[in-house]
N, C-alpha and C positions, 0 to 999 in steps of 0.2 A: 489333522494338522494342515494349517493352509500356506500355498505358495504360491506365488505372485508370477504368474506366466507372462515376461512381453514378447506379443506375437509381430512381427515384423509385417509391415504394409501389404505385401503378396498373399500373405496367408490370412488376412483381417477379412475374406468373404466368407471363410470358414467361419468364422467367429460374429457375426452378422456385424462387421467393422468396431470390435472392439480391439482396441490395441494391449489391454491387460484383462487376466483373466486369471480368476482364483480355483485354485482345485486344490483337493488334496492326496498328497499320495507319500507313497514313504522311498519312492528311488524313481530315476529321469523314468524306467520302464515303466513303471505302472504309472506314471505321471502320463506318458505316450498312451498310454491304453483310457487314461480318463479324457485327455482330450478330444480324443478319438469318441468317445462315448457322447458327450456334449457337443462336439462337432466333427459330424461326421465326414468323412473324405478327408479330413486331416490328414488321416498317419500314412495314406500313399503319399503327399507331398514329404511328410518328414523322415519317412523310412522307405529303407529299398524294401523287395520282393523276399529277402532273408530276416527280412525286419529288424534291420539294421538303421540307425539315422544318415541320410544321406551324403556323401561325401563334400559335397558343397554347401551343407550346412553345419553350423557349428554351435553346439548346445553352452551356456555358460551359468554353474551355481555360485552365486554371489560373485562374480567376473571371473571365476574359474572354469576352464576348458575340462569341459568332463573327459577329456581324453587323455588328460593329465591325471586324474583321481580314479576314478574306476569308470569309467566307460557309464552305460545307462544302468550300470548297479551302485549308483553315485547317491547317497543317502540323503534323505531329503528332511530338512526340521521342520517344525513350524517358524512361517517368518522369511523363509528362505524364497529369495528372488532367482528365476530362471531364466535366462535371455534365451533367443531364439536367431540367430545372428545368419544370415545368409553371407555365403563368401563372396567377396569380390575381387577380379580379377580385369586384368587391364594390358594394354601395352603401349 
């Protein structure tokens, strides 16, 4: 099944500056584990050392906060758009 990765600007060296990227996978975790496989040195940017996704970053299935649905066991169809959203923060 294929899903529609947008990689946000920082992380497009990983990706040899593509901004979308098609994988398939059936939940955010193995979706993390295939990007990681295609481009490597990804998943320390996107997961801590527990391989967890990092807290300043924010995953979203069709604009939905995987942290609202089930975390990276968030089900994945074909068709399904993933954002990759880094937080920002200000004062």
């Amino acid at each position: 099944m294929a899903v529609k990765v947008l990689i946000p600007t920082p992380l497009q060296k990983f990706t040899k500056e593509q901004a979308t990227i098609e994988c398939e996978a059936t939940n955010v975790q193995e979706l993390i584990d295939v990007l990681e496989a295609n481009c490597p040195g990804i998943k320390a940017r996107l997961c801590d050392e527990q391989g967890a996704p990092r807290r300043f970053l924010n995953f979203y299935v069709n604009s939905e906060d995987i942290r609202f649905l089930d975390n990276v066991s968030t089900t994945l169809t074909d068709g399904d758009e993933v954002s990759i959203v880094p937080a920002v923060a200000g004062g």
